[in-house]
C-alpha positions in Angstrom: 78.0 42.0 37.5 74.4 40.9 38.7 75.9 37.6 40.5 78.7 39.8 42.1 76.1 42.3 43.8 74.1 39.5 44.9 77.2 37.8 46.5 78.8 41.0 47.7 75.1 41.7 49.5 75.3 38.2 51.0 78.6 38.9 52.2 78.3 42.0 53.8 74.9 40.4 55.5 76.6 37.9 57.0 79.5 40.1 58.1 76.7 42.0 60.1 75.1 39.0 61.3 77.1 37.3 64.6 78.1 40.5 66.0 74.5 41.8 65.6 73.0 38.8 67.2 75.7 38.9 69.8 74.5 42.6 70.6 70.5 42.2 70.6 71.1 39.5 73.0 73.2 41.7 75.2 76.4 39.7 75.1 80.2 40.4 74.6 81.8 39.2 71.0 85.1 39.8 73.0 87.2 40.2 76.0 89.7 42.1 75.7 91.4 43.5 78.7 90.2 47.1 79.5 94.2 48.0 80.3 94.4 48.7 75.8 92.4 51.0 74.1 90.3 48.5 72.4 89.2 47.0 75.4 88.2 50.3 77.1 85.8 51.1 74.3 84.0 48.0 73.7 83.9 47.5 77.3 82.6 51.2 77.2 80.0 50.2 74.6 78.7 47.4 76.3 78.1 48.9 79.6 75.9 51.5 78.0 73.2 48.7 77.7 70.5 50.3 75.5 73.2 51.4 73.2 75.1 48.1 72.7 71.8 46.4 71.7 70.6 49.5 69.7 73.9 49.0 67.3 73.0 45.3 67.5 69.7 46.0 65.7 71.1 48.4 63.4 73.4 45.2 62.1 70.6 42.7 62.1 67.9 45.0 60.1 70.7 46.0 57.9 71.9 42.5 57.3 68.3 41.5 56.6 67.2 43.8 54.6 70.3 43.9 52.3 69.6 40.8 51.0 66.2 41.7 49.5 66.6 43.3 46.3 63.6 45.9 46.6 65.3 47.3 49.7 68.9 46.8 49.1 69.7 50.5 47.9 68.3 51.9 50.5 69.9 49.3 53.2 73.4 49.9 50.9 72.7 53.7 52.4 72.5 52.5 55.6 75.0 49.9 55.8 77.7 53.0 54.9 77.5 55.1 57.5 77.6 52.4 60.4 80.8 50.2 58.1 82.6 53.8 58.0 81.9 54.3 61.6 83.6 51.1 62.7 86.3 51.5 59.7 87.6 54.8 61.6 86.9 52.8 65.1 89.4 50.3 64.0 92.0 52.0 62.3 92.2 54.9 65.3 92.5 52.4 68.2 95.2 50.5 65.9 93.2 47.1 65.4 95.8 44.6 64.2 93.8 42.5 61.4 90.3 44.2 61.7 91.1 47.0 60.0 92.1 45.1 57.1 88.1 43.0 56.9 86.5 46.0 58.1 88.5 48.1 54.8 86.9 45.4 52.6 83.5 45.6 53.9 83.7 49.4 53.3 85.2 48.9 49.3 82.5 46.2 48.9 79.7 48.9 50.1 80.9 51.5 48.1 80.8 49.1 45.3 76.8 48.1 46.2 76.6 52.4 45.8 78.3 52.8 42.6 76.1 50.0 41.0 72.7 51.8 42.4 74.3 55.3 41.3 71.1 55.4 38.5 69.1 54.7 41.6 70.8 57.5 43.7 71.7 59.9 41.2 69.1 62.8 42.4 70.0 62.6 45.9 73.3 64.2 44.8 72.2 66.4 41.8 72.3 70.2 43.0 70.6 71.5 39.8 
């Protein structure tokens, strides 16, 4: 189970990785027509500037920082909210094959969460 974590973390690192870099640097990772949904919002999201790069960062630090193990849980918390945001991204503008990767990624961080649970336990404990 060790030497799945450790590949599942490299995975979902490099998963982050070329659209993050793609962001910082303030360039498109596609260019799709703005006439379908999809291509509204990501042409949306890169014309806000600051924000495209912002989500950039957020991909590289948590790429980066999931692969060392003394950070990893807490990165593993990070990583969710930001692979559930583009999960429902994708599945409400009806990506064809995204959603699919995108569904993985997800599984594969809930999977990092249930094998830090000892680690996490007392954030959920209410008594």
């Amino acid at each position: 189970m060790k030497v799945f974590t450790v590949i599942t973390r490299i995975l979902l690192a490099l998963g982050f990785l070329p659209s993050g870099i793609t962001k910082v640097l303030g360039h498109r990772f596609t260019i799709p027509s703005i006439d379908n949904p999809v291509g509204f919002f990501f042409e949306a999201l890169y014309r806000t500037g600051f924000y495209w790069r912002f989500l950039g960062w957020c991909q590289l630090v948590a790429a980066l920082l999931l692969l060392i193990p003394k950070t990893a849980t807490v990165v593993a918390l990070q990583y969710f909210p930001l692979i559930l945001n583009i999960f429902v991204i994708t599945v409400s503008l009806h990506f064809q094959g995204t959603r699919f990767i995108v569904g993985l990624m997800l599984l594969a961080n809930l999977c990092l969460l249930c094998w830090d649970y000892d680690k996490l336990k007392h954030l959920i404990e209410f008594g």
